[in-house]
N, CA, C and O atoms as CSV, one atom per row, in Angstrom:
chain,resi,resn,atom,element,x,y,z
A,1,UNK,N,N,-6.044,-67.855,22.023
A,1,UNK,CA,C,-6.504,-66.638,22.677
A,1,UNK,C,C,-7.232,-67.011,23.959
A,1,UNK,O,O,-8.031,-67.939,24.088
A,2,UNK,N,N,-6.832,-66.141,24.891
A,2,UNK,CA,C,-7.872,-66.625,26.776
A,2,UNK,C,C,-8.096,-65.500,26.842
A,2,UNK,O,O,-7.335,-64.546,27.008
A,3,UNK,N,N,-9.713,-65.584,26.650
A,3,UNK,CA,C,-10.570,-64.538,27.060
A,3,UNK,C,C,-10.512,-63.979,28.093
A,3,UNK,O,O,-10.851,-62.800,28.191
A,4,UNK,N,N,-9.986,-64.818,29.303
A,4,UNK,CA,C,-9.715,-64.341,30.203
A,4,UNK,C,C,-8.542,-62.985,30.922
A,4,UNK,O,O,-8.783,-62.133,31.777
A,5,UNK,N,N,-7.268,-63.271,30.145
A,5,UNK,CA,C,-6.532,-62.523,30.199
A,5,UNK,C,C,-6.846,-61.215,29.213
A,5,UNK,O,O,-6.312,-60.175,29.598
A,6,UNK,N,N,-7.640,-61.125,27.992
A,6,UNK,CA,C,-7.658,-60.241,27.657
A,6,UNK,C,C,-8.862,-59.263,28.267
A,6,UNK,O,O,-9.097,-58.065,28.107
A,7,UNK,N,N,-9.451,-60.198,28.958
A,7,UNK,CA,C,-10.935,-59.050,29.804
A,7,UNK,C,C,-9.678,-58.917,31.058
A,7,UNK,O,O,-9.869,-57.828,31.599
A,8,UNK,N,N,-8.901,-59.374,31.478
A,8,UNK,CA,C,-8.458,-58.623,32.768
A,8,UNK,C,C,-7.027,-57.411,31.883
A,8,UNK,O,O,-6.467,-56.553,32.565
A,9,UNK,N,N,-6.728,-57.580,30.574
A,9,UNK,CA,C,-6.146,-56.024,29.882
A,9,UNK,C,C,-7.131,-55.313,29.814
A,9,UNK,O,O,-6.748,-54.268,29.288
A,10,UNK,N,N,-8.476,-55.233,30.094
A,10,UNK,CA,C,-9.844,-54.186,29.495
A,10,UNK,C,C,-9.929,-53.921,31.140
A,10,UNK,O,O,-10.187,-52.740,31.371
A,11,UNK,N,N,-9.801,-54.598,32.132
A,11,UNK,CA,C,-9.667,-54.227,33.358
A,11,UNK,C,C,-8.600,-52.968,33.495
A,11,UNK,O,O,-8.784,-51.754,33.587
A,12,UNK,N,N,-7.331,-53.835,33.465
A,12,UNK,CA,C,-6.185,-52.957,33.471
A,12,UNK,C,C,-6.655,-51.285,32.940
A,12,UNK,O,O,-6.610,-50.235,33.581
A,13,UNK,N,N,-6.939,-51.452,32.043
A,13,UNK,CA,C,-7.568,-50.067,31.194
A,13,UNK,C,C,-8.730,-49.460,31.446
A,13,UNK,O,O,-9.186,-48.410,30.994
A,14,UNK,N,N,-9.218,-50.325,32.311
A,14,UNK,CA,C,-10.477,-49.417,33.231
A,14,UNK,C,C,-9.686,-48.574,34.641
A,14,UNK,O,O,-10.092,-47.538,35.168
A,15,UNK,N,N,-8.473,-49.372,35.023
A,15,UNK,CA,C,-7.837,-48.628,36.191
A,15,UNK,C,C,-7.014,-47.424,35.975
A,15,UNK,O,O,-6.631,-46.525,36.723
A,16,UNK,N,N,-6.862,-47.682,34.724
A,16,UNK,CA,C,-5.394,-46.807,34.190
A,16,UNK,C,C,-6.937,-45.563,34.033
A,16,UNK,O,O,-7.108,-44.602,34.782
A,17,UNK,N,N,-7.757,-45.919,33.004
A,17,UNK,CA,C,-8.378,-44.385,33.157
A,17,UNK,C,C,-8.993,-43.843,34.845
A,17,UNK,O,O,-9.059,-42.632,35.055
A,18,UNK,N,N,-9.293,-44.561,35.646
A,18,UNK,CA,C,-9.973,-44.338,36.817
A,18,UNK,C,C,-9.145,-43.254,37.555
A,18,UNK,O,O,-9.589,-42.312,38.211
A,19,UNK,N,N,-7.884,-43.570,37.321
A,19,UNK,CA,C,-6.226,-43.483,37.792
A,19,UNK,C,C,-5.833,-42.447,37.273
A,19,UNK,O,O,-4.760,-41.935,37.591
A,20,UNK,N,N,-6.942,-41.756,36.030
A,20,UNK,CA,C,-6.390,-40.478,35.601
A,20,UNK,C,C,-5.809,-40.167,34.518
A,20,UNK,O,O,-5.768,-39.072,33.959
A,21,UNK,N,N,-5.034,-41.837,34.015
A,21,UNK,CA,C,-4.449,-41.920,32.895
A,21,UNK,C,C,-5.649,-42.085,31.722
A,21,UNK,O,O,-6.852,-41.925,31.928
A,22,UNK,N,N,-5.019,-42.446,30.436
A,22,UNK,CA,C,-5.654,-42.968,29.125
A,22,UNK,C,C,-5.978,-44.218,29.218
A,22,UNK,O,O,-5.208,-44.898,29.896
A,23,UNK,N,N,-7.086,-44.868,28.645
A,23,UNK,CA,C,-7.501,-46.377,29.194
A,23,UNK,C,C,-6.835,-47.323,28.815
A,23,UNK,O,O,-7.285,-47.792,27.770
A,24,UNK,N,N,-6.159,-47.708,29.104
A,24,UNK,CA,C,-4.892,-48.698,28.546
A,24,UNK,C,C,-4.357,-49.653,29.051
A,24,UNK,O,O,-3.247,-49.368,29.500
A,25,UNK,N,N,-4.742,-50.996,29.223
A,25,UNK,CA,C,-3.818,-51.829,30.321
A,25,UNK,C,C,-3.311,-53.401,29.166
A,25,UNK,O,O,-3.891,-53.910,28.207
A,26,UNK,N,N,-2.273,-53.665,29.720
A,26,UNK,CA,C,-1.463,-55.175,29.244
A,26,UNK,C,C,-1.076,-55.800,29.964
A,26,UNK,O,O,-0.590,-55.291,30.974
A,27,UNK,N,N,-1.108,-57.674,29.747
A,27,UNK,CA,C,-0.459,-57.888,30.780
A,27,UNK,C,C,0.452,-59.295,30.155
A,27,UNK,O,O,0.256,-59.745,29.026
A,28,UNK,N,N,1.240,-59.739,30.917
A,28,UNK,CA,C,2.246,-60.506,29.888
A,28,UNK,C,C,1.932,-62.168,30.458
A,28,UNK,O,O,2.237,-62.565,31.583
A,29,UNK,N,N,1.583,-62.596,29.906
A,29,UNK,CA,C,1.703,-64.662,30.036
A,29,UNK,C,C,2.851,-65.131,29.862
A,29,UNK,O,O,3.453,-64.664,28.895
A,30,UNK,N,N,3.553,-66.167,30.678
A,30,UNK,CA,C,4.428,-66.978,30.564
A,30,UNK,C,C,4.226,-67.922,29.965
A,30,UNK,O,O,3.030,-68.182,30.092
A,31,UNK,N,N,5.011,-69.079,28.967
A,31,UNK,CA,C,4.673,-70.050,28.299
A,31,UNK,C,C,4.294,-71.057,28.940
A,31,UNK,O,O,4.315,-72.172,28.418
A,32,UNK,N,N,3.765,-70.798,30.528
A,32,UNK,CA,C,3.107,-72.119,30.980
A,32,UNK,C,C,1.564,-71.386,31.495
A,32,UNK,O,O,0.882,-72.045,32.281
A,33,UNK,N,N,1.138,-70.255,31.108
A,33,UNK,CA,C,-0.182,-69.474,31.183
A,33,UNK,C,C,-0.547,-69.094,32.519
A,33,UNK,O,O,-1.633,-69.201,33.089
A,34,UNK,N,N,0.906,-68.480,33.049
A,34,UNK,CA,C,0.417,-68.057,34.053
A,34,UNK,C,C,1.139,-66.496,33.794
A,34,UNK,O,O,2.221,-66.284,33.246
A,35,UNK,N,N,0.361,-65.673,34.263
A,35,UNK,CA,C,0.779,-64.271,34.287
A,35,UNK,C,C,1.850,-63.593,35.352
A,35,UNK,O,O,1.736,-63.689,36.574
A,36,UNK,N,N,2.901,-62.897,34.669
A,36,UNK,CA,C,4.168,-63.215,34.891
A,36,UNK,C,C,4.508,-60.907,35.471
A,36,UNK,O,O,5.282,-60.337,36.240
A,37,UNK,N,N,3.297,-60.403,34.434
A,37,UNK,CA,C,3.612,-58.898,34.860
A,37,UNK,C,C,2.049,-58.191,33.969
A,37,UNK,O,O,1.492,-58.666,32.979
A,38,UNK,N,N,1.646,-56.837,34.824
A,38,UNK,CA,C,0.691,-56.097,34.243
A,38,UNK,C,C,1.019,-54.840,34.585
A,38,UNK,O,O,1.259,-54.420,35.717
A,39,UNK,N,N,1.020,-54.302,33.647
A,39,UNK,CA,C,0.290,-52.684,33.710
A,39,UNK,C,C,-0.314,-52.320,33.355
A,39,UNK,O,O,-1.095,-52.975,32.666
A,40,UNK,N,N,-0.478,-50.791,33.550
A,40,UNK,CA,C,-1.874,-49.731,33.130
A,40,UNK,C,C,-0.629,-48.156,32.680
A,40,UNK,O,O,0.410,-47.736,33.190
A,41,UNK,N,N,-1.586,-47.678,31.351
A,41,UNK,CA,C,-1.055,-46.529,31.118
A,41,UNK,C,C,-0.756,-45.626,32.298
A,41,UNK,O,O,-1.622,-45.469,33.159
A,42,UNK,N,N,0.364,-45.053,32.383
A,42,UNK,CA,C,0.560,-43.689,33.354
A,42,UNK,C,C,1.431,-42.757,32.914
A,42,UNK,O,O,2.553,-42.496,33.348
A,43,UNK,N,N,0.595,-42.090,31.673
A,43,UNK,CA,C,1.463,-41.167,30.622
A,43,UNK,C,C,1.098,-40.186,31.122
A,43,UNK,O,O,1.700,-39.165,30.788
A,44,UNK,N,N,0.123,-40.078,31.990
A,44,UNK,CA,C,-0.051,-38.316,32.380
A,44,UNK,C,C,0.042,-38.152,33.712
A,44,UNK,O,O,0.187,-37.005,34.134
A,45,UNK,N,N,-0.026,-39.307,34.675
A,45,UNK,CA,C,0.585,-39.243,35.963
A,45,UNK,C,C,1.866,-39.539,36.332
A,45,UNK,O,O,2.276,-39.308,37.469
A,46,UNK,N,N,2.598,-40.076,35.389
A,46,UNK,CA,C,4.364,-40.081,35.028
A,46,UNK,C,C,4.873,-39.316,34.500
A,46,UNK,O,O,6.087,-39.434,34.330
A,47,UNK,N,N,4.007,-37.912,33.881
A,47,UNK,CA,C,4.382,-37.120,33.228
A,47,UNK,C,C,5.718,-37.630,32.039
A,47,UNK,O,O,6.801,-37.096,31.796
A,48,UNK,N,N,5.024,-38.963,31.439
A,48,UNK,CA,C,6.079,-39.449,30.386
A,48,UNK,C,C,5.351,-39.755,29.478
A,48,UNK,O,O,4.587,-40.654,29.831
A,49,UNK,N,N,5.160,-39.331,28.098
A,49,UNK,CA,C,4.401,-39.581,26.713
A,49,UNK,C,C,4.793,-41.077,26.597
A,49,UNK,O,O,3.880,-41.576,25.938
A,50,UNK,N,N,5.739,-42.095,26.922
A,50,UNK,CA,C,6.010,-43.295,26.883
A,50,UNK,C,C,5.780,-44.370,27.159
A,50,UNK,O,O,6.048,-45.435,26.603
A,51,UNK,N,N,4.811,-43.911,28.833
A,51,UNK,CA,C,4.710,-44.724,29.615
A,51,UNK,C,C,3.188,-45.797,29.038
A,51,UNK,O,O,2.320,-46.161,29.832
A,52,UNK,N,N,3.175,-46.059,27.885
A,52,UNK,CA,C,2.455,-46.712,27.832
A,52,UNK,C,C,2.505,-48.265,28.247
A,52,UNK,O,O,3.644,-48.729,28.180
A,53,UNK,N,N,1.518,-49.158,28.657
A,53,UNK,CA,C,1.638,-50.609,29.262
A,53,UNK,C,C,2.505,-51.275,28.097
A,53,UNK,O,O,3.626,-51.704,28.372
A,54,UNK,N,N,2.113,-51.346,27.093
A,54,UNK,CA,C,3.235,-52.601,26.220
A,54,UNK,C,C,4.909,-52.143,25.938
A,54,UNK,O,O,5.922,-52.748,25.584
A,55,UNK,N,N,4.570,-50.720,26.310
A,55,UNK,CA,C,5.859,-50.631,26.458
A,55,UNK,C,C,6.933,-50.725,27.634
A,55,UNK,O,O,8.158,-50.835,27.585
A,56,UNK,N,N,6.211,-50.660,28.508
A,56,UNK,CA,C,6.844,-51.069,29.637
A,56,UNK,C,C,6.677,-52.200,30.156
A,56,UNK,O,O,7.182,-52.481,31.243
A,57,UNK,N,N,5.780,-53.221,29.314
A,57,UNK,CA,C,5.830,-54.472,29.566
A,57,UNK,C,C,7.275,-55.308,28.178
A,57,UNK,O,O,7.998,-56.295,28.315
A,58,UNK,N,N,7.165,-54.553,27.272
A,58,UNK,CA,C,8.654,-54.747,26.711
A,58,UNK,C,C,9.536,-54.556,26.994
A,58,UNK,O,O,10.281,-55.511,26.771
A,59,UNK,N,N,10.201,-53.407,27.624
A,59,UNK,CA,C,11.110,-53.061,28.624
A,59,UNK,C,C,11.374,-54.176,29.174
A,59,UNK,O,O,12.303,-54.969,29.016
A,60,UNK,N,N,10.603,-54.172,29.744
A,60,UNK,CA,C,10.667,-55.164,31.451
A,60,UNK,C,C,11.156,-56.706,30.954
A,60,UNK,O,O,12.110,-57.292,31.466
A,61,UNK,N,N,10.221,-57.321,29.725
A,61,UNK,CA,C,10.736,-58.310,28.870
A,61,UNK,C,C,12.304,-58.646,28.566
A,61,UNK,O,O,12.818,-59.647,29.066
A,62,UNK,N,N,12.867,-57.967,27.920
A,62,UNK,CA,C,13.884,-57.453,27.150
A,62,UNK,C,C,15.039,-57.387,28.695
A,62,UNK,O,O,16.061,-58.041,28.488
A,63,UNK,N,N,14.997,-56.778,29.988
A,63,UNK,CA,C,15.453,-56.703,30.763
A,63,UNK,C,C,15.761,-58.074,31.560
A,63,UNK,O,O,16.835,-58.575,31.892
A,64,UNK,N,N,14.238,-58.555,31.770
A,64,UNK,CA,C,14.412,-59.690,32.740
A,64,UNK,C,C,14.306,-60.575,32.451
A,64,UNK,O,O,14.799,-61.450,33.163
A,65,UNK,N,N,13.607,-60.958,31.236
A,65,UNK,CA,C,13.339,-62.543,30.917
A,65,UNK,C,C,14.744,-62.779,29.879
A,65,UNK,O,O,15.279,-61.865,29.252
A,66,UNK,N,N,15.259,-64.445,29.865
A,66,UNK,CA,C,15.618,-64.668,29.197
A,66,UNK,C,C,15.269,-65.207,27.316
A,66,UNK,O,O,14.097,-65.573,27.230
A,67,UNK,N,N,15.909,-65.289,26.150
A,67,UNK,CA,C,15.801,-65.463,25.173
A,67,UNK,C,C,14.460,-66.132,24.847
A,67,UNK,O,O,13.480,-65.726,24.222
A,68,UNK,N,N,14.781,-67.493,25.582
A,68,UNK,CA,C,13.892,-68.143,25.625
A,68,UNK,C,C,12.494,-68.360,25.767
A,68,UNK,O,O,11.551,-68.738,25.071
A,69,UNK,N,N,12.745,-67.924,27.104
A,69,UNK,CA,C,11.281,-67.805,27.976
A,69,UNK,C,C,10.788,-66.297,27.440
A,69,UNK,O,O,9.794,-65.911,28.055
A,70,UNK,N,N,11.229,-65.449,26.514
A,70,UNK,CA,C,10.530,-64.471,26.129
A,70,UNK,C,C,9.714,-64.980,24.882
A,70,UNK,O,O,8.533,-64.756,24.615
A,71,UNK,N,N,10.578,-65.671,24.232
A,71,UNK,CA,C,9.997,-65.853,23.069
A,71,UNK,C,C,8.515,-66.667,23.574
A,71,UNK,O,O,7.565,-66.463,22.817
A,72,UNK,N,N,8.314,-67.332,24.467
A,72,UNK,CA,C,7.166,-67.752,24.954
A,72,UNK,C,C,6.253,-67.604,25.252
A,72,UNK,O,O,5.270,-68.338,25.354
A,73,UNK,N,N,6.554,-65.980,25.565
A,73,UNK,CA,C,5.405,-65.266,26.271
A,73,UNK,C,C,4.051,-64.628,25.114
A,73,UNK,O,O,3.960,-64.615,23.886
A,74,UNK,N,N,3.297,-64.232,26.041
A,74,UNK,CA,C,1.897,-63.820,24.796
A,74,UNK,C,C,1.266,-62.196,25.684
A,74,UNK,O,O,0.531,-62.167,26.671
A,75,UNK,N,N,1.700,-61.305,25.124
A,75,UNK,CA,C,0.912,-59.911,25.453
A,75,UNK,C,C,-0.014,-60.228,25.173
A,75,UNK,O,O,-0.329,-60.693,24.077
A,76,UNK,N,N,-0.900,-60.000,26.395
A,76,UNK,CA,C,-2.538,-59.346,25.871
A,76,UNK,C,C,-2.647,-57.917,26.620
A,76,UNK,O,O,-2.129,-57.440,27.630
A,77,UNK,N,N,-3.403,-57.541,25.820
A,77,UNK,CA,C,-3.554,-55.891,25.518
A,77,UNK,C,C,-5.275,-55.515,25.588
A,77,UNK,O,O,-6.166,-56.346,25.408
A,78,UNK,N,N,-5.440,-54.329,25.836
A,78,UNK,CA,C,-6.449,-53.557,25.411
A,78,UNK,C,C,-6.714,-52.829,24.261
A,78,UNK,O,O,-7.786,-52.311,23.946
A,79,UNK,N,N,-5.415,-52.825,23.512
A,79,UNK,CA,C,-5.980,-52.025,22.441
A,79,UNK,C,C,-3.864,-52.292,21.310
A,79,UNK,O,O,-2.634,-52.325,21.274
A,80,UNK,N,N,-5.007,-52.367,20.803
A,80,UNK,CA,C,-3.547,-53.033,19.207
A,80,UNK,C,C,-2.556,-51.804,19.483
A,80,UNK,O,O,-2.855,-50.616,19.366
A,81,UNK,N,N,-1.078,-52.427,19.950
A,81,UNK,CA,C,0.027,-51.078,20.358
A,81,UNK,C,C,0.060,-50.270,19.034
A,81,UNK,O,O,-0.119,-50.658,17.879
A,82,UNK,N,N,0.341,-49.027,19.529
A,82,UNK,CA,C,0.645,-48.002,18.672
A,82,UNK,C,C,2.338,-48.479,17.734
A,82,UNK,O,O,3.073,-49.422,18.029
A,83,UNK,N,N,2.507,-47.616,16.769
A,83,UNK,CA,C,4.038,-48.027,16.430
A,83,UNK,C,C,4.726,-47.772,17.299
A,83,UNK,O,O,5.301,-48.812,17.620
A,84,UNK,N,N,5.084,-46.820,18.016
A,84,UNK,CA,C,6.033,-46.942,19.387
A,84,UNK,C,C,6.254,-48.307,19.992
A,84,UNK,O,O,7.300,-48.952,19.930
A,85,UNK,N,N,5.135,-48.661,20.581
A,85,UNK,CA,C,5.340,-49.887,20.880
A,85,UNK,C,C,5.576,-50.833,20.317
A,85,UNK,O,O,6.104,-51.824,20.821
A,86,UNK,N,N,5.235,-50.718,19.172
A,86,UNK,CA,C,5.094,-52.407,17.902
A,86,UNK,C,C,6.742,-52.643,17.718
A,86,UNK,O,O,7.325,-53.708,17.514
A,87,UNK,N,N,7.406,-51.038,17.884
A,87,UNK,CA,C,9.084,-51.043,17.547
A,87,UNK,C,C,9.592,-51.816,19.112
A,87,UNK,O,O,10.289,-52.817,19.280
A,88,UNK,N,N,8.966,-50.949,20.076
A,88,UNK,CA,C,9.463,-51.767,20.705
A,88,UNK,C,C,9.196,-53.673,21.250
A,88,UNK,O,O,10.062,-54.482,21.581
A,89,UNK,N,N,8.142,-53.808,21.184
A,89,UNK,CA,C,8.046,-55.422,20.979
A,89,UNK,C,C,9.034,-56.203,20.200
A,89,UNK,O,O,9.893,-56.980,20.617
A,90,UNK,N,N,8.701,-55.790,18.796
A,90,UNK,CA,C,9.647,-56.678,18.053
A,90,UNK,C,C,10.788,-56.648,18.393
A,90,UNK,O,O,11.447,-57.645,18.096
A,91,UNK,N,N,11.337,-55.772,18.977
A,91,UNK,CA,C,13.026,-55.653,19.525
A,91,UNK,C,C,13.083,-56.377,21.336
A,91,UNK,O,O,14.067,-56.550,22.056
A,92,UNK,N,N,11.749,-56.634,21.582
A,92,UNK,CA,C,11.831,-57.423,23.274
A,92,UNK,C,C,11.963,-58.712,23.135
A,92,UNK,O,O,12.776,-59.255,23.883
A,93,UNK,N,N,11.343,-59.408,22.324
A,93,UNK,CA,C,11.848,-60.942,22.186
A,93,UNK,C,C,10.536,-61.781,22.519
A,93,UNK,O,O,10.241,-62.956,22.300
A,94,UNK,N,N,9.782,-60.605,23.206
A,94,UNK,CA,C,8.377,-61.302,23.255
A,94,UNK,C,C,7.556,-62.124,22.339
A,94,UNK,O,O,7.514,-61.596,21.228
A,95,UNK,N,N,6.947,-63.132,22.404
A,95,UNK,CA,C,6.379,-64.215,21.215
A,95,UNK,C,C,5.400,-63.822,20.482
A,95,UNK,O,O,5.448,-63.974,19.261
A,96,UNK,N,N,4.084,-63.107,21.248
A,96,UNK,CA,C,2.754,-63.233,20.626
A,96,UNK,C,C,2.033,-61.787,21.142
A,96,UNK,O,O,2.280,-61.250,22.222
A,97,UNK,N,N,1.299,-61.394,20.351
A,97,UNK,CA,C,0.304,-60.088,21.194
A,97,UNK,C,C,-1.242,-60.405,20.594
A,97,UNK,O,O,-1.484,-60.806,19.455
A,98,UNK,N,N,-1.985,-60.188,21.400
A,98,UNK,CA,C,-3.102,-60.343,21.344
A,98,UNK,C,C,-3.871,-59.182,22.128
A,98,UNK,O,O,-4.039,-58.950,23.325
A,99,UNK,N,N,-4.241,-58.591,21.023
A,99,UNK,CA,C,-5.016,-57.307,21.838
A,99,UNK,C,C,-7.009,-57.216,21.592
A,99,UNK,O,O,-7.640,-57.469,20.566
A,100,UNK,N,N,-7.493,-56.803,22.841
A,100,UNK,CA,C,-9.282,-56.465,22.224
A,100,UNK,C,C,-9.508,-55.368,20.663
A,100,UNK,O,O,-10.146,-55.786,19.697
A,101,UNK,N,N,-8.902,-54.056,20.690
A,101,UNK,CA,C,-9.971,-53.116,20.349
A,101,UNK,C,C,-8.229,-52.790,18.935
A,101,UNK,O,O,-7.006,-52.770,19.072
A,102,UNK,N,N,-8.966,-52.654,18.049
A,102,UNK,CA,C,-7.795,-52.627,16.751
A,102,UNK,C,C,-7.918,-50.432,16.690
A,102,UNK,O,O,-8.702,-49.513,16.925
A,103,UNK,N,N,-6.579,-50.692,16.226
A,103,UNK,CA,C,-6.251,-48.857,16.149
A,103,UNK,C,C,-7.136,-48.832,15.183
A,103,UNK,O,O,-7.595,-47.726,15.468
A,104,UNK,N,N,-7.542,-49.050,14.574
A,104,UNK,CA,C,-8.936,-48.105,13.534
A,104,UNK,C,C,-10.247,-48.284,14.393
A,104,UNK,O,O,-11.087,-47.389,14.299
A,105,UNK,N,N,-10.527,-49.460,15.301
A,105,UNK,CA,C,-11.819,-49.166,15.516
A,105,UNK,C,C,-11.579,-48.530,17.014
A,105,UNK,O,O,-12.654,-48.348,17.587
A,106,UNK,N,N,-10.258,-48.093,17.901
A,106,UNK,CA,C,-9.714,-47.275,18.654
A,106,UNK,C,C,-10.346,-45.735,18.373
A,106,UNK,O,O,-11.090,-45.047,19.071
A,107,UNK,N,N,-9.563,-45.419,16.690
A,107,UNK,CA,C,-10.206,-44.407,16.477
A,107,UNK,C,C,-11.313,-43.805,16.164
A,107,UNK,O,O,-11.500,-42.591,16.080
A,108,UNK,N,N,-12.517,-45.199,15.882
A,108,UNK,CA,C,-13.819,-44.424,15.852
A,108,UNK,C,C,-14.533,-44.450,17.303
A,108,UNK,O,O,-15.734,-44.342,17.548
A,109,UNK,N,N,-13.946,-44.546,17.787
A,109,UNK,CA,C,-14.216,-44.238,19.202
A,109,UNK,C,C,-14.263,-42.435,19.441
A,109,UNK,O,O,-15.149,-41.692,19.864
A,110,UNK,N,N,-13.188,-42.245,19.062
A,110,UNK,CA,C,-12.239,-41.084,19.219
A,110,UNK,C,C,-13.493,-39.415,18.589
A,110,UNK,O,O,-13.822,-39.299,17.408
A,111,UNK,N,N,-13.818,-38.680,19.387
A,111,UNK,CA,C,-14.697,-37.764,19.255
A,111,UNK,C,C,-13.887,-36.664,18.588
A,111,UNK,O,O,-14.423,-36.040,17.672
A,112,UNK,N,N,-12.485,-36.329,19.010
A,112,UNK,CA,C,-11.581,-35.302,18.634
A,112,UNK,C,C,-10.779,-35.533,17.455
A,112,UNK,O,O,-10.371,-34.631,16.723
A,113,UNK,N,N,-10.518,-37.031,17.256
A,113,UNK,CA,C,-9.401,-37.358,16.245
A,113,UNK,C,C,-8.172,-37.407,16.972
A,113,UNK,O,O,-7.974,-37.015,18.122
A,114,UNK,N,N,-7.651,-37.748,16.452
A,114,UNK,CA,C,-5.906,-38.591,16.774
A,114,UNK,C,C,-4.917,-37.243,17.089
A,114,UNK,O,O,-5.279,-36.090,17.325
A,115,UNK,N,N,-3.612,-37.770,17.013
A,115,UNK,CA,C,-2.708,-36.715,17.575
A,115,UNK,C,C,-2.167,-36.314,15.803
A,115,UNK,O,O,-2.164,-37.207,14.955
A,116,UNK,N,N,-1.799,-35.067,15.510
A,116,UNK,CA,C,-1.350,-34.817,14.264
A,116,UNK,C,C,-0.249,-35.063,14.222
A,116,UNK,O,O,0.437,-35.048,15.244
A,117,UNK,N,N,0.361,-35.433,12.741
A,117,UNK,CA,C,1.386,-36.427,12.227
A,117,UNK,C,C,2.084,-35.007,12.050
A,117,UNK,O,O,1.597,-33.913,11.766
A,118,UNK,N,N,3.651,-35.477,12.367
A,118,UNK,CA,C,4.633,-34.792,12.628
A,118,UNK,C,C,5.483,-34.657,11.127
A,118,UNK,O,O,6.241,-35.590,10.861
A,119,UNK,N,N,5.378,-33.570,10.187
A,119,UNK,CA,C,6.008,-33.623,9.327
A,119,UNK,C,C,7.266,-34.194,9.285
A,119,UNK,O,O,7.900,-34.182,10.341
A,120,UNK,N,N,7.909,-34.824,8.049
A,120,UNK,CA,C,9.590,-35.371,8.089
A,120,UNK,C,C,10.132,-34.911,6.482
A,120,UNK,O,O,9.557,-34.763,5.404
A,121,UNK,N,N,11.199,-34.812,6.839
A,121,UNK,CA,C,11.756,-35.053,5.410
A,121,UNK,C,C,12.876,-36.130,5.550
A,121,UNK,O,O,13.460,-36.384,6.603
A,122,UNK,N,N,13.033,-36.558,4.689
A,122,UNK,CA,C,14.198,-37.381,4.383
A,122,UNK,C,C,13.921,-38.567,3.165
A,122,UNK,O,O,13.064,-38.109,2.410
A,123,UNK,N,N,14.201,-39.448,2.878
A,123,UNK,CA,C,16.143,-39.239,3.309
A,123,UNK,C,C,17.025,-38.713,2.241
A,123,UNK,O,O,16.909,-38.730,1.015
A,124,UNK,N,N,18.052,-38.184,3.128
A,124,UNK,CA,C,19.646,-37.706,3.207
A,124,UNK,C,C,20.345,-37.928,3.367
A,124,UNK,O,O,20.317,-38.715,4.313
A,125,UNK,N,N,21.702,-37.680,2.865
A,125,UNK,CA,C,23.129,-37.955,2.884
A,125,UNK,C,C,23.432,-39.543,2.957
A,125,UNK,O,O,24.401,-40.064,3.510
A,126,UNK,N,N,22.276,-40.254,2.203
A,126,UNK,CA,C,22.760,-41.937,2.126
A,126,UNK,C,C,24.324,-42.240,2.344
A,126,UNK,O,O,24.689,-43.302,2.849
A,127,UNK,N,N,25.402,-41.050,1.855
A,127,UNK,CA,C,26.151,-42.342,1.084
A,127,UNK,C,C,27.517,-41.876,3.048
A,127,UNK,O,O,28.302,-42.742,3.435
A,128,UNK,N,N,27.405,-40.619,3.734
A,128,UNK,CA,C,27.515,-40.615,4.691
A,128,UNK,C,C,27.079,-41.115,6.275
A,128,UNK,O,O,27.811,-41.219,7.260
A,129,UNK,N,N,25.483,-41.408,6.135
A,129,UNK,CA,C,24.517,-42.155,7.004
A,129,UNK,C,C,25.011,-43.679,6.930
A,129,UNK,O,O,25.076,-44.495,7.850
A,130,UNK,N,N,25.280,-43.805,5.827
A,130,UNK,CA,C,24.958,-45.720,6.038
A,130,UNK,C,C,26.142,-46.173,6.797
A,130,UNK,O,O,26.088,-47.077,7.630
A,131,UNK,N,N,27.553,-45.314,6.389
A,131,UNK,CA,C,29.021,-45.577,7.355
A,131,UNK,C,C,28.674,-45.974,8.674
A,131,UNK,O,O,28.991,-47.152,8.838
A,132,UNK,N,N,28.091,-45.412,9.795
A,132,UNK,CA,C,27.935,-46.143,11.265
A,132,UNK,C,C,27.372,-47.488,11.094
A,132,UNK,O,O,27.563,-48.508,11.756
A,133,UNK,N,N,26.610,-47.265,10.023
A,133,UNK,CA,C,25.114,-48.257,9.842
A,133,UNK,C,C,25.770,-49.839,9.554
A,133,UNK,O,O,25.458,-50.839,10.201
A,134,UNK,N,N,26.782,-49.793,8.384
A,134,UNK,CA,C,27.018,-50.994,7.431
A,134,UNK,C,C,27.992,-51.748,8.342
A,134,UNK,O,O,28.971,-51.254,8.901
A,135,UNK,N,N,27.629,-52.858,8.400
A,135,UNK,CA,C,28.251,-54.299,9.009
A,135,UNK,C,C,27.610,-54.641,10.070
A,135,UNK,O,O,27.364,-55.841,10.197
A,136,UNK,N,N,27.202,-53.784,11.026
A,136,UNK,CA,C,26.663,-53.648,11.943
A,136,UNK,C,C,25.178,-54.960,12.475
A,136,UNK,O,O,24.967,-55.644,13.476
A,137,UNK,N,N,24.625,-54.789,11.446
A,137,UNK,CA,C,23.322,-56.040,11.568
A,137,UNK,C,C,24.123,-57.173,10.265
A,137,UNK,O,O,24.843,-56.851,9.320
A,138,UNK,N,N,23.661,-58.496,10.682
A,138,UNK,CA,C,24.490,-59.796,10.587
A,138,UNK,C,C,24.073,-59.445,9.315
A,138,UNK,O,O,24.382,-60.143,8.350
């Protein structure tokens, strides 16, 4: 862990709120510790619920780096990604995350409480669903 990179994600997330957004910043290390990409949340000045930093630092992963040199890399973060992001990491190839502030002690921060959980039902029609699904992963 370099303290360093993770006080400049608590930076990042001081700009992203300054900026209007939610306080949120990440930034990505290369396997020789030099910093390679950063952002800051801009979910409400992108008018995109998505635009959070680890996710667009996965994106960007997944796009530009190769196999290799992803697996190398180390997110540091401001705050432990939400599942959105955690889905998307594990699918970027990225190596390591290291974040300051963990989603439970995120939320005792939190004066209002969290966003409400979106009812689901399922699952259904197993034996029609799995047809696209089966062979598909090795």
């Amino acid at each position: 862990m370099n303290e360093e990179h993770l006080r400049r994600a608590i930076a990042l997330a001081a700009e992203a709120r300054a900026g209007g957004n939610p306080p949120f910043g990440s930034l990505l290390v290369g396997p020789d510790g030099t910093v390679i990409a950063e952002e800051r949340n801009s979910t409400l000045t992108d008018n995109d619920i998505t635009a959070h930093p680890e996710l667009k630092l996965a994106r960007w992963a997944a796009r530009s780096l190769d196999p290799a040199t992803a697996a190398g890399t180390t997110m540091y973060t401001s705050c432990e990604p939400c599942q959105m992001c955690s889905g998307a990491l594990a699918r970027s190839g990225i190596g390591h995350v290291v974040f300051a502030l963990s989603g439970d002690q995120l939320n005792g921060l939190k004066t209002s409480g969290g966003f409400p959980a979106v009812p689901t039902d399922g699952p259904h029609l197993y034996d029609e669903a799995r047809v696209p699904v089966e062979g598909y992963y090795p």
